[in-house]
Biopython code that builds the backbone (N, CA, C, O; Angstrom):
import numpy as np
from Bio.PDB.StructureBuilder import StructureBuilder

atoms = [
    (1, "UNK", "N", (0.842, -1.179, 0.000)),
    (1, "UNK", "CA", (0.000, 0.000, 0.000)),
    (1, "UNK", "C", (0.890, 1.247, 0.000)),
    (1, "UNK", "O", (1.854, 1.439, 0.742)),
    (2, "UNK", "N", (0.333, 2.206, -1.114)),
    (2, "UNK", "CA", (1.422, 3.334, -1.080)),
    (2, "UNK", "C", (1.224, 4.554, -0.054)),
    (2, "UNK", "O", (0.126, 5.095, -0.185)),
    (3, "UNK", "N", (1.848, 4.970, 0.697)),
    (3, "UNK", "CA", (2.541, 5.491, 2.158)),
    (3, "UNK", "C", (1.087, 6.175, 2.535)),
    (3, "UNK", "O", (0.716, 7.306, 2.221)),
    (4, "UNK", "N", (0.297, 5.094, 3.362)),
    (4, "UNK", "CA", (-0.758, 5.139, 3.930)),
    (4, "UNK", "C", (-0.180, 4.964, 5.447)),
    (4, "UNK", "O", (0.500, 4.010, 5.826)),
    (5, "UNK", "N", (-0.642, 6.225, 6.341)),
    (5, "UNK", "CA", (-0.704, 5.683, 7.851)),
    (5, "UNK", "C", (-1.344, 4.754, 8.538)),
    (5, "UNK", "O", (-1.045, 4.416, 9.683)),
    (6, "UNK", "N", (-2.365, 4.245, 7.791)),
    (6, "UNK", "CA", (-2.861, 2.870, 8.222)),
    (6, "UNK", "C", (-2.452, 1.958, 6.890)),
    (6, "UNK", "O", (-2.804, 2.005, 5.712)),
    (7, "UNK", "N", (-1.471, 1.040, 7.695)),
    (7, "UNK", "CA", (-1.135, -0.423, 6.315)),
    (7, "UNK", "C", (-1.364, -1.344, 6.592)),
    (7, "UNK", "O", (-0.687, -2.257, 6.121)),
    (8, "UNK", "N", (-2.852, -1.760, 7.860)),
    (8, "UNK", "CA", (-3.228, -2.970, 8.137)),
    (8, "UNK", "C", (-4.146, -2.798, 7.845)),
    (8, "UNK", "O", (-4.709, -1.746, 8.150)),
    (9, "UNK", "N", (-4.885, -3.984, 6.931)),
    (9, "UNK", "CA", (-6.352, -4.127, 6.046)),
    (9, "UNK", "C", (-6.835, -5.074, 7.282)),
    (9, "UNK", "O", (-6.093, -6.000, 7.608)),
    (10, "UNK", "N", (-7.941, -4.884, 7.911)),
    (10, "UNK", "CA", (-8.934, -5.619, 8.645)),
    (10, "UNK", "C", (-10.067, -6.173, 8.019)),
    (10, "UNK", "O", (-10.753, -5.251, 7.578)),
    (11, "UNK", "N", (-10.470, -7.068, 7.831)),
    (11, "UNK", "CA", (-11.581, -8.092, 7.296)),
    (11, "UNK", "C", (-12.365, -8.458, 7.901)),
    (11, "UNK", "O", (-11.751, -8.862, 8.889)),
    (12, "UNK", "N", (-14.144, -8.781, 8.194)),
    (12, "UNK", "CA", (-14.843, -9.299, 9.057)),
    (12, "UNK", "C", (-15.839, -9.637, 8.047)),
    (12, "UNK", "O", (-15.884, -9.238, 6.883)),
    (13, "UNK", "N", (-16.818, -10.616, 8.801)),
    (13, "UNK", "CA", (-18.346, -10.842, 7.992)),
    (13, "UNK", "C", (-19.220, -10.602, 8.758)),
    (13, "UNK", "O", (-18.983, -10.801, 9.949)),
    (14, "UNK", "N", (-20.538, -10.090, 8.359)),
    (14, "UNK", "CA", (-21.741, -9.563, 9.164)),
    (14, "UNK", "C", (-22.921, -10.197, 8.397)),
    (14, "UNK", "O", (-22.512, -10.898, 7.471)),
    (15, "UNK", "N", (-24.339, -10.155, 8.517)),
    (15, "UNK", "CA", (-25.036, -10.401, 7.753)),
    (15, "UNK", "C", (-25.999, -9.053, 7.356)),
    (15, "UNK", "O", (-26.193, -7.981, 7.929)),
    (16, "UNK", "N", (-26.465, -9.600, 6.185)),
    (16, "UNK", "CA", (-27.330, -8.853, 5.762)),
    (16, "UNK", "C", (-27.535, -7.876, 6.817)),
    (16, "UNK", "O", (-26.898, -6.829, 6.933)),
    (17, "UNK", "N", (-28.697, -8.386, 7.770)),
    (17, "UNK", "CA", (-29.739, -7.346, 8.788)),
    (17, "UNK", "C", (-28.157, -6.635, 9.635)),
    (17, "UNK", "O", (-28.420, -5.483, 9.981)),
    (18, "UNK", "N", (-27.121, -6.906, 9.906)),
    (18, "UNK", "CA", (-26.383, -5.849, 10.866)),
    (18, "UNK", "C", (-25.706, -5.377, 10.049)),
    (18, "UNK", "O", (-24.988, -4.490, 10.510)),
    (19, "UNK", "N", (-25.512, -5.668, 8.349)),
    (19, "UNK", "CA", (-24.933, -4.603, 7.496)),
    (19, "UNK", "C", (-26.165, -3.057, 7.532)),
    (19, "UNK", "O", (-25.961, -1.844, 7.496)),
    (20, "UNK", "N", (-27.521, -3.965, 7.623)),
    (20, "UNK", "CA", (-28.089, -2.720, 7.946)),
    (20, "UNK", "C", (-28.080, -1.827, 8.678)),
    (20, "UNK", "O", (-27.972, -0.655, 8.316)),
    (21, "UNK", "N", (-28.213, -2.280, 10.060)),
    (21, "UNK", "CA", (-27.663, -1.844, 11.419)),
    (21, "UNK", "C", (-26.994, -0.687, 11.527)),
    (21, "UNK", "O", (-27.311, 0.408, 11.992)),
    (22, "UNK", "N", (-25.422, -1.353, 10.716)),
    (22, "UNK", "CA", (-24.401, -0.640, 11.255)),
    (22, "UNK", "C", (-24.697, 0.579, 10.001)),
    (22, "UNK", "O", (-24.268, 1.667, 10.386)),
    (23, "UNK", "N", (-25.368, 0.650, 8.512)),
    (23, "UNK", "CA", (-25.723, 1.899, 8.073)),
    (23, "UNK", "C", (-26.588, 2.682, 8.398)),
    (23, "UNK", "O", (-26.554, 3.899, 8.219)),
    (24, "UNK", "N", (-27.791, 1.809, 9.111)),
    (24, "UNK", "CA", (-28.625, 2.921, 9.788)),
    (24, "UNK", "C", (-27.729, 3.730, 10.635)),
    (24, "UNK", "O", (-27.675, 4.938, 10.405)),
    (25, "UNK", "N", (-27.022, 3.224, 11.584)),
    (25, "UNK", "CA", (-26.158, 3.797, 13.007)),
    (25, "UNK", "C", (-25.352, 4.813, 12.012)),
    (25, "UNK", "O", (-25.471, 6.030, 11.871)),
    (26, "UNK", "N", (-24.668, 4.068, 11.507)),
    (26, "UNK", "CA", (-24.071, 5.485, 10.413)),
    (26, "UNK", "C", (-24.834, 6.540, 9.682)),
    (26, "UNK", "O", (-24.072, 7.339, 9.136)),
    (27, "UNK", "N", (-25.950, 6.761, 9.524)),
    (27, "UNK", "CA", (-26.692, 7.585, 9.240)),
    (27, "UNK", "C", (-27.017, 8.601, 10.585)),
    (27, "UNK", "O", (-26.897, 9.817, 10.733)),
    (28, "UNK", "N", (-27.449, 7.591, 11.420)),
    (28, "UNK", "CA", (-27.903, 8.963, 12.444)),
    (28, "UNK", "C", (-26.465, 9.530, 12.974)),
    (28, "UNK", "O", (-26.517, 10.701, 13.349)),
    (29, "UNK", "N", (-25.242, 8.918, 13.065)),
    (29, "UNK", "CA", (-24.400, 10.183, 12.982)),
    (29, "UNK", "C", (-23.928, 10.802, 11.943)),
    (29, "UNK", "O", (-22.828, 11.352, 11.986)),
    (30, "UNK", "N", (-24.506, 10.803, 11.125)),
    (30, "UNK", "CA", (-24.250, 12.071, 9.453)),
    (30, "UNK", "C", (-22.947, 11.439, 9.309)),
    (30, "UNK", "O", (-22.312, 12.418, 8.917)),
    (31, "UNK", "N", (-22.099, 10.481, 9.353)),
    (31, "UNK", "CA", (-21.523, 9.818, 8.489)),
    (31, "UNK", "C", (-21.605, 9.006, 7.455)),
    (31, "UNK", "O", (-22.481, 8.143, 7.513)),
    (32, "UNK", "N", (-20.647, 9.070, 6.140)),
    (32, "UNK", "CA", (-20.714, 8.086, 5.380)),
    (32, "UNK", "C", (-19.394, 7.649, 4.960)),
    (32, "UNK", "O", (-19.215, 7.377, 3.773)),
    (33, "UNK", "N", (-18.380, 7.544, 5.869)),
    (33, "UNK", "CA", (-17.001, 7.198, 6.162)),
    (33, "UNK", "C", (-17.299, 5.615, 6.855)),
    (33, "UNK", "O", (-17.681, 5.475, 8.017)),
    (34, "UNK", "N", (-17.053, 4.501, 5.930)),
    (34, "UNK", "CA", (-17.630, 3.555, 6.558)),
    (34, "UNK", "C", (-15.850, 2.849, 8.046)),
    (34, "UNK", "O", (-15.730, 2.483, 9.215)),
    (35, "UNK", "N", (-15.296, 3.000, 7.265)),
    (35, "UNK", "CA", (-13.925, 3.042, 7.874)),
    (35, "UNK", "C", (-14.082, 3.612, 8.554)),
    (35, "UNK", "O", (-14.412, 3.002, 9.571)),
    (36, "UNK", "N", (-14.027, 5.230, 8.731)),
    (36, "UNK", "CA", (-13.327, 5.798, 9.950)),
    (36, "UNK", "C", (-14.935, 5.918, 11.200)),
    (36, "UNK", "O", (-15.122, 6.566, 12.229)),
    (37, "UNK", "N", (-15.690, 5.061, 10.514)),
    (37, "UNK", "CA", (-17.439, 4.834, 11.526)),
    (37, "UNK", "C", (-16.871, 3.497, 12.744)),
    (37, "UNK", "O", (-17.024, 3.395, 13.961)),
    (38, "UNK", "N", (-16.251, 2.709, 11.822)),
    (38, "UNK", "CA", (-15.889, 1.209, 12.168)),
    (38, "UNK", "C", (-14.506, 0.736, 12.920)),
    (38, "UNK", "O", (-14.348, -0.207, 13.696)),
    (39, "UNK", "N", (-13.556, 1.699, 12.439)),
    (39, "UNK", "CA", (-12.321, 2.157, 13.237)),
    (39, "UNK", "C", (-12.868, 2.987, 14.650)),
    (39, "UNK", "O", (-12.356, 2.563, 15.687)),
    (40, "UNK", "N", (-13.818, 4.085, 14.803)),
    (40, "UNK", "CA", (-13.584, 4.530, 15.693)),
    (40, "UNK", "C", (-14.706, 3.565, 16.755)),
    (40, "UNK", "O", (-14.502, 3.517, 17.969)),
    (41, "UNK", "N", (-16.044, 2.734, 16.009)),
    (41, "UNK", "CA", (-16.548, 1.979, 16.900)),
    (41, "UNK", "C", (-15.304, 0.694, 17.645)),
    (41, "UNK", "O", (-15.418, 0.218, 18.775)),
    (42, "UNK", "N", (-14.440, 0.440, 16.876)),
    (42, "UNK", "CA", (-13.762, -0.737, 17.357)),
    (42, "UNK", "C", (-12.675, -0.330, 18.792)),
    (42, "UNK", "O", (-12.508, -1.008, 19.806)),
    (43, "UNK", "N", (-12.274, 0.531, 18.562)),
    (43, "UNK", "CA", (-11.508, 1.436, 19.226)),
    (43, "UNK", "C", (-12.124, 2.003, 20.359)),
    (43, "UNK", "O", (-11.836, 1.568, 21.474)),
    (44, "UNK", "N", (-13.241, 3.263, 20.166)),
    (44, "UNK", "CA", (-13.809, 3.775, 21.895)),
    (44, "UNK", "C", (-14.954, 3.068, 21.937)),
    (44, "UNK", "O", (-15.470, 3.177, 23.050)),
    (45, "UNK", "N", (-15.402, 2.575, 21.402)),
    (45, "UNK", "CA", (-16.777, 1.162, 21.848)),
    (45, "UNK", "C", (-18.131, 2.407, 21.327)),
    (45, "UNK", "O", (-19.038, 1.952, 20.630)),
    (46, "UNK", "N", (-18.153, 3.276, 21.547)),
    (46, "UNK", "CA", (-19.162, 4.439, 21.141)),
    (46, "UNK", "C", (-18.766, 5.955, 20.296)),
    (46, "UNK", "O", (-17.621, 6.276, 19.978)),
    (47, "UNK", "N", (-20.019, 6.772, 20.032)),
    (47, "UNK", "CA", (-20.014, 7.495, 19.456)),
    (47, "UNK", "C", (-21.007, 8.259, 19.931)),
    (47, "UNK", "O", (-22.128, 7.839, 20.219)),
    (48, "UNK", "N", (-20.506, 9.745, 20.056)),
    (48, "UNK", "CA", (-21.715, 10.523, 20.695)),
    (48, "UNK", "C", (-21.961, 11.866, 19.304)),
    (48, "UNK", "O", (-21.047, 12.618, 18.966)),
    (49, "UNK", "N", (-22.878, 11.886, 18.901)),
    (49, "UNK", "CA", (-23.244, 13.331, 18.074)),
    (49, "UNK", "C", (-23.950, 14.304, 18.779)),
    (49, "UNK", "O", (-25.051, 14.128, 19.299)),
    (50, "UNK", "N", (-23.379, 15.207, 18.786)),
    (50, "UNK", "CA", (-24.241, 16.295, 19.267)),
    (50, "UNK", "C", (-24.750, 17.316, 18.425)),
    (50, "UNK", "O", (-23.963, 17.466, 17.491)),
    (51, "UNK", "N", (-25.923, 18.246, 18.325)),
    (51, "UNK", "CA", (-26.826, 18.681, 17.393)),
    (51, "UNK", "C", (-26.171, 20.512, 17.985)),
    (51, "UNK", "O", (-26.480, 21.141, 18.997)),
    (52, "UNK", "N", (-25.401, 20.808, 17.074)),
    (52, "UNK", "CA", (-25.565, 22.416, 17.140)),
    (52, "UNK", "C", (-26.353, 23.222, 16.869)),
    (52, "UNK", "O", (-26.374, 24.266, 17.521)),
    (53, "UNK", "N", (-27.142, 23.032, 15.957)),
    (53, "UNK", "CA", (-27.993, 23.942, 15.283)),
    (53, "UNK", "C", (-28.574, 24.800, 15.712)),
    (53, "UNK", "O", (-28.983, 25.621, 14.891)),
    (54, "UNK", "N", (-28.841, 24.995, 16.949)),
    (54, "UNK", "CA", (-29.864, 25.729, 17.811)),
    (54, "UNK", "C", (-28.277, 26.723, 18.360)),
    (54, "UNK", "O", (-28.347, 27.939, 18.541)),
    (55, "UNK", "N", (-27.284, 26.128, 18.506)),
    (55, "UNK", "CA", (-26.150, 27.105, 18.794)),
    (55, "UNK", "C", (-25.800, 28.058, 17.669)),
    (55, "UNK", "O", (-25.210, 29.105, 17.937)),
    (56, "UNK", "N", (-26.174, 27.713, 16.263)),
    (56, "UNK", "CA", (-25.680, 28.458, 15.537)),
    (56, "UNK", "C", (-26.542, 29.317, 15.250)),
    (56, "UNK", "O", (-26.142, 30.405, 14.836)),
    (57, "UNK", "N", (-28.235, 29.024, 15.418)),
    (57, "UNK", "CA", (-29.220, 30.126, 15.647)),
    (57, "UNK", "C", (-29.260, 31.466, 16.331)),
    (57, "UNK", "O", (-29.898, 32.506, 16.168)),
    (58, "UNK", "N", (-28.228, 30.991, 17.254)),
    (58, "UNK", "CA", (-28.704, 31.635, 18.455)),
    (58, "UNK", "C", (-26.895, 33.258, 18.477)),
    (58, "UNK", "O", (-26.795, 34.386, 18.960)),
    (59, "UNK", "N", (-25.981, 32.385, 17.703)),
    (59, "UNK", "CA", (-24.646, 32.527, 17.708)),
    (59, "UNK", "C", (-24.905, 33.621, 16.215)),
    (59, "UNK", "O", (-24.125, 34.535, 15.950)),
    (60, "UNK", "N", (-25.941, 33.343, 15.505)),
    (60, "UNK", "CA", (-26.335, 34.796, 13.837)),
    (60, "UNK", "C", (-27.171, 35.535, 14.893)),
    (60, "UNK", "O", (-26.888, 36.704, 14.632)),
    (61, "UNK", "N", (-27.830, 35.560, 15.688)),
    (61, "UNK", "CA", (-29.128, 36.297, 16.109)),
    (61, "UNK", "C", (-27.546, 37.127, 16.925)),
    (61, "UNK", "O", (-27.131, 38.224, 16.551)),
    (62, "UNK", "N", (-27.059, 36.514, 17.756)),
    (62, "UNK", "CA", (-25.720, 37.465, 18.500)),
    (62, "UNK", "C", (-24.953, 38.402, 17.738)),
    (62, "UNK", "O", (-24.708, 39.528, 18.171)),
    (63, "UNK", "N", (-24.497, 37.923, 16.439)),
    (63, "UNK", "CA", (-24.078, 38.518, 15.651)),
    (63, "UNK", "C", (-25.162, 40.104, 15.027)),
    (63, "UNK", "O", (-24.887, 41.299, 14.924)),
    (64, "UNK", "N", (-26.304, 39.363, 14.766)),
    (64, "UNK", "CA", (-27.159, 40.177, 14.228)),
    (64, "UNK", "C", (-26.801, 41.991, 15.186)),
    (64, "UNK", "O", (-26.246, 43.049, 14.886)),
    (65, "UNK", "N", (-27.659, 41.314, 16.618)),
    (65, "UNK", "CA", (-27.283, 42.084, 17.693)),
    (65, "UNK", "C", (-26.295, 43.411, 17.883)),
    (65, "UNK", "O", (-26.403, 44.625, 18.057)),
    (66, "UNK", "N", (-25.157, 42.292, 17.721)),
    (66, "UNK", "CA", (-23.418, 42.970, 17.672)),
    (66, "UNK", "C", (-23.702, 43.961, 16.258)),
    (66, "UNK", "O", (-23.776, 45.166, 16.500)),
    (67, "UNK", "N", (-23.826, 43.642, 15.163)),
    (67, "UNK", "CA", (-23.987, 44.653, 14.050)),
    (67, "UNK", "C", (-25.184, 45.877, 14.029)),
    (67, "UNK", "O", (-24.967, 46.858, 13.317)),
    (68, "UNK", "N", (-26.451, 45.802, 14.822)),
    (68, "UNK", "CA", (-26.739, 46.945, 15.696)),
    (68, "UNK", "C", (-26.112, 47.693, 16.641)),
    (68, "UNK", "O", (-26.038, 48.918, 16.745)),
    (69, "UNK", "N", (-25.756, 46.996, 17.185)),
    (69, "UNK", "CA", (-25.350, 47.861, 18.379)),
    (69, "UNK", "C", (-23.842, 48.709, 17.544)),
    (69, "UNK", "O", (-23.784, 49.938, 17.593)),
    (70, "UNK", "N", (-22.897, 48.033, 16.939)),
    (70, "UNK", "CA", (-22.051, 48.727, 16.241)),
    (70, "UNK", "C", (-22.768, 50.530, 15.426)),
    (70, "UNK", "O", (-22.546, 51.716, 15.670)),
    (71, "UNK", "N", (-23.769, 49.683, 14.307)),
    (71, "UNK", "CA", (-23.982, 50.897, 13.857)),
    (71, "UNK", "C", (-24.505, 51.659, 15.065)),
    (71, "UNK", "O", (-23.544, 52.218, 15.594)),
    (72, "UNK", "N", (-25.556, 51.893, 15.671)),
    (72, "UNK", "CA", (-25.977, 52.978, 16.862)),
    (72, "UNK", "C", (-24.592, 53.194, 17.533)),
    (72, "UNK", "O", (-24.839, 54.182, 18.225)),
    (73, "UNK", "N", (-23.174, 52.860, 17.781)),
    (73, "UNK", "CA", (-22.502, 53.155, 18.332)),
    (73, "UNK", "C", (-21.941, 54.462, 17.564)),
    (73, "UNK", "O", (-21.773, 55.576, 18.060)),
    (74, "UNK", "N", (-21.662, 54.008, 16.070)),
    (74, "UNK", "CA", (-21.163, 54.850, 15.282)),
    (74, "UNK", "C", (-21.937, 55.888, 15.314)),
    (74, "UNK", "O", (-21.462, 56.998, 15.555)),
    (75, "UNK", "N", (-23.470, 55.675, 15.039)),
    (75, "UNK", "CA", (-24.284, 56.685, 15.019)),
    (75, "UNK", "C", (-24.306, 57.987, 15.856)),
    (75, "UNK", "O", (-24.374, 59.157, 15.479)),
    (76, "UNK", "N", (-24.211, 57.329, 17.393)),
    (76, "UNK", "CA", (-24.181, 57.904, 19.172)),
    (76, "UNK", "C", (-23.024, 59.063, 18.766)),
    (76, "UNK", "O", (-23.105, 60.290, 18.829)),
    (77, "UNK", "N", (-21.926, 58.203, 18.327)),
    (77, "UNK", "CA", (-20.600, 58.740, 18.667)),
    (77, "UNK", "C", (-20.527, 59.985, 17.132)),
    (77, "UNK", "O", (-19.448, 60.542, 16.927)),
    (78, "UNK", "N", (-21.470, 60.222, 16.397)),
    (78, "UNK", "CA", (-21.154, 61.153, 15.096)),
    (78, "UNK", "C", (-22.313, 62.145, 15.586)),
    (78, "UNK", "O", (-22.112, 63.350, 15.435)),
    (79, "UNK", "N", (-23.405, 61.754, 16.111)),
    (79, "UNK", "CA", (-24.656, 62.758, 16.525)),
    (79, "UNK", "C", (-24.527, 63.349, 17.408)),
    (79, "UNK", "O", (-24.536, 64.579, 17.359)),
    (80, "UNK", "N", (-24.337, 62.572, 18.675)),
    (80, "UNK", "CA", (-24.251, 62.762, 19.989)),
    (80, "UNK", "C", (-25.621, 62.310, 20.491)),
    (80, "UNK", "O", (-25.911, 62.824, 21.572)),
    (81, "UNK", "N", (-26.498, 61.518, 20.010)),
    (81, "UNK", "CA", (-27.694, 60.866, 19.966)),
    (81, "UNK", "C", (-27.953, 59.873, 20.087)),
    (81, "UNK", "O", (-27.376, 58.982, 19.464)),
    (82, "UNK", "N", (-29.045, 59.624, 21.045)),
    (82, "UNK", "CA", (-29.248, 57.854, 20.603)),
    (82, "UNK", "C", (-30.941, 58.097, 20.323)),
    (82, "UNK", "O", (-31.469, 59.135, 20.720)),
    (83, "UNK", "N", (-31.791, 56.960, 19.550)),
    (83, "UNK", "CA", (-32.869, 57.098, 18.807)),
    (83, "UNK", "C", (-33.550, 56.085, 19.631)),
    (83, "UNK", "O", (-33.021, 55.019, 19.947)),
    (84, "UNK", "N", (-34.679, 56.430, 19.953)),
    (84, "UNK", "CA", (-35.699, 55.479, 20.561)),
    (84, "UNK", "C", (-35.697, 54.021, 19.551)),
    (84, "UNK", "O", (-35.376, 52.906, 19.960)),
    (85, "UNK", "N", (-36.111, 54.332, 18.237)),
    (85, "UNK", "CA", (-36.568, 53.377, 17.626)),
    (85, "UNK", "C", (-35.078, 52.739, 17.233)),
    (85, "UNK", "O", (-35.124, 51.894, 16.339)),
    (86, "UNK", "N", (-33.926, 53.000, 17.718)),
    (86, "UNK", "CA", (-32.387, 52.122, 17.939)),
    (86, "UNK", "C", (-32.854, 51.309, 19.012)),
    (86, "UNK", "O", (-33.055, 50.135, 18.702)),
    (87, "UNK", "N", (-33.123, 51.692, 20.425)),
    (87, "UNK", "CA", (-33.230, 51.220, 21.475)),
    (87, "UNK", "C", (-34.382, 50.079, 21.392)),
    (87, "UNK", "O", (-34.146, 48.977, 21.887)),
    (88, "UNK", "N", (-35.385, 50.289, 20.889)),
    (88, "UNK", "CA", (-36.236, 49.177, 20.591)),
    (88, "UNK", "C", (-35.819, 48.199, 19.838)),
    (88, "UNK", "O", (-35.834, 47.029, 20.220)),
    (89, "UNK", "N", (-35.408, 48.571, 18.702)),
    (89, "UNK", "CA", (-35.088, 47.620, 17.703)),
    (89, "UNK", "C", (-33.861, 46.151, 18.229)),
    (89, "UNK", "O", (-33.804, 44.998, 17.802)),
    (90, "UNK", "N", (-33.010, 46.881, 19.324)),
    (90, "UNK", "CA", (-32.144, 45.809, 20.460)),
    (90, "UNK", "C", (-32.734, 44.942, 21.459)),
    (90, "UNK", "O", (-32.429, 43.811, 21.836)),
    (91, "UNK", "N", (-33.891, 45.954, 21.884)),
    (91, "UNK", "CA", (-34.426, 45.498, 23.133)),
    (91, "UNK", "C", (-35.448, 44.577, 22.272)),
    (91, "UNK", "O", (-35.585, 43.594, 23.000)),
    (92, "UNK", "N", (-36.258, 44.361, 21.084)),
    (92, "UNK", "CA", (-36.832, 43.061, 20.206)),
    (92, "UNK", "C", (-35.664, 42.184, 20.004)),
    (92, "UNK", "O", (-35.998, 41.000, 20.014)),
    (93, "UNK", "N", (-34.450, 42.372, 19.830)),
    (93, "UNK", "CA", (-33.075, 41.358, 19.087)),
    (93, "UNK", "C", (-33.087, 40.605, 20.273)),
    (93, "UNK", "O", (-33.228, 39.385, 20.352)),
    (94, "UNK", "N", (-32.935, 41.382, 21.164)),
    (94, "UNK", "CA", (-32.440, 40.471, 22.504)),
    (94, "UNK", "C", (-33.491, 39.505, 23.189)),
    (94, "UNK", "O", (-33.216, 38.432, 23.725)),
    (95, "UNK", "N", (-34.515, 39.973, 23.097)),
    (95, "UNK", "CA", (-35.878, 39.239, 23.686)),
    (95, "UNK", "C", (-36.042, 37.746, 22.519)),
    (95, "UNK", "O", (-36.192, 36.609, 22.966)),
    (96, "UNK", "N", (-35.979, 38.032, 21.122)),
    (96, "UNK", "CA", (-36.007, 37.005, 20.224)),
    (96, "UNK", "C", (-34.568, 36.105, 20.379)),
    (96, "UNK", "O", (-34.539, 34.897, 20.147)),
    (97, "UNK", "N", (-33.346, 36.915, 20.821)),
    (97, "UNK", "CA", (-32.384, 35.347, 21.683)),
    (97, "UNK", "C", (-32.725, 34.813, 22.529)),
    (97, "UNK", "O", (-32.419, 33.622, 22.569)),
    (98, "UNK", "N", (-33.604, 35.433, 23.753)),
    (98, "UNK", "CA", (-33.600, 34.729, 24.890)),
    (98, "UNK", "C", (-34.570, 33.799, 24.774)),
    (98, "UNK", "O", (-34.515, 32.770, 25.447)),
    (99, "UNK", "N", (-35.748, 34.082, 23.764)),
    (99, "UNK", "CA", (-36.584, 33.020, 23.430)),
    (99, "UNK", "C", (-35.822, 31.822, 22.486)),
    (99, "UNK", "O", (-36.442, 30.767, 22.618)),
    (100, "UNK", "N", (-34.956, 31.719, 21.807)),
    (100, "UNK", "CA", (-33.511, 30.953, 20.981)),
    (100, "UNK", "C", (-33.472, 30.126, 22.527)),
    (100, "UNK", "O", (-33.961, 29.042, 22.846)),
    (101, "UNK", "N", (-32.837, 30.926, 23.161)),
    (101, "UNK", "CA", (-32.546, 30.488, 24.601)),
    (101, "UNK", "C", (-32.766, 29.451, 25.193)),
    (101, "UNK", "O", (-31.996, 28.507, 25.374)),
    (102, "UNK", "N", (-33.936, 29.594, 25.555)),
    (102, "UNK", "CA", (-35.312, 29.612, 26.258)),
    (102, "UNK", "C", (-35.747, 27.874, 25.706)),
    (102, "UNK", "O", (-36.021, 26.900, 26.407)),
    (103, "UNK", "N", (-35.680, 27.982, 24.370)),
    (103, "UNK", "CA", (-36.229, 27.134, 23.577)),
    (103, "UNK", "C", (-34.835, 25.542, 23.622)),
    (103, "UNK", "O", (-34.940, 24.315, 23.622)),
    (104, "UNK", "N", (-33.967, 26.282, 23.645)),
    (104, "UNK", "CA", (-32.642, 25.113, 23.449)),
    (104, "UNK", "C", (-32.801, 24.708, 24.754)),
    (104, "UNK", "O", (-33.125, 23.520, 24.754)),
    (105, "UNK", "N", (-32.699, 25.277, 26.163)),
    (105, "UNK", "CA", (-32.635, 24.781, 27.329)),
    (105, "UNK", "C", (-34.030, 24.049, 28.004)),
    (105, "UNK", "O", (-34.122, 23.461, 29.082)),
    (106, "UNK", "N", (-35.123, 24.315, 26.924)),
    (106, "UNK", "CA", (-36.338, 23.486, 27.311)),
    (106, "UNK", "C", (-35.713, 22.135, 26.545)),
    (106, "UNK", "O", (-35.996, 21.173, 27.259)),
    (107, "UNK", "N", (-35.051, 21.746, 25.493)),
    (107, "UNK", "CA", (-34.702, 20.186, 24.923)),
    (107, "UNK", "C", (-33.891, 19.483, 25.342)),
    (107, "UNK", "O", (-33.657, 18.324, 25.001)),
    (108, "UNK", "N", (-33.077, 20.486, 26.589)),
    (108, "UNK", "CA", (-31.972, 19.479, 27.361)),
    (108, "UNK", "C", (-32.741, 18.672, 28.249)),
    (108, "UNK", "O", (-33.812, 18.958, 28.785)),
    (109, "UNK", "N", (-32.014, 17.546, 28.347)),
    (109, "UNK", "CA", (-32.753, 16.203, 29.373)),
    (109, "UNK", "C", (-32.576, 16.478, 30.666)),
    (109, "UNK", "O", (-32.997, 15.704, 31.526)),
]
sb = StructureBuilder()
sb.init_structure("model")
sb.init_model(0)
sb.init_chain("A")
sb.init_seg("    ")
for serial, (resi, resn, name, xyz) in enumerate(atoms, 1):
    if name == "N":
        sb.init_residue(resn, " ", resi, " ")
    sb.init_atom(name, np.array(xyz, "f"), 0.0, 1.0, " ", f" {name:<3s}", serial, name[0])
structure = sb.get_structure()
């Protein structure tokens, strides 16, 4: 085998129904690396996935936030002003994270 860090070929037989098995199991962790699914089951005995999505919701809505508050900063600091309808428009950003929030920490077990 040409200069592969793994140069031991492993071989096994399964049947049909746990070839299924082991692709269903590979599906619910969004793999399709059947090797590095089967290397790492043989090795730590498990596999844990964890679901970000609700972090990355919550991580644009922060961002969103941060790019208000920037412009009204710029704004504050060129007027000498701050605008009601600035102050609202944060005080809705922030209430729609904490419901983000709100919502991720109601699905923890």
């Amino acid at each position: 085998m040409a200069n592969r860090t793994r140069d031991i070929l492993l071989k096994f037989f399964v049947t049909e129904k746990e070839k299924e098995m082991i692709y269903h199991k590979m599906s619910l962790m969004k793999t399709k690396n059947l090797s590095a699914y089967l290397r790492k089951m043989a090795i730590d005995g498990y596999l844990l996935f964890v679901d970000y999505s609700m972090f990355k919701d919550i991580c644009a809505k922060l961002g969103n936030i941060s790019g208000s508050l920037n412009q009204i900063a710029k704004r504050v600091n060129s007027t000498g002003a701050a605008y009601d309808d600035d102050i609202s428009e944060i005080k809705a950003k922030q209430e729609e994270t904490w419901r983000l929030v709100n919502r991720m920490l109601s699905k923890l077990p």
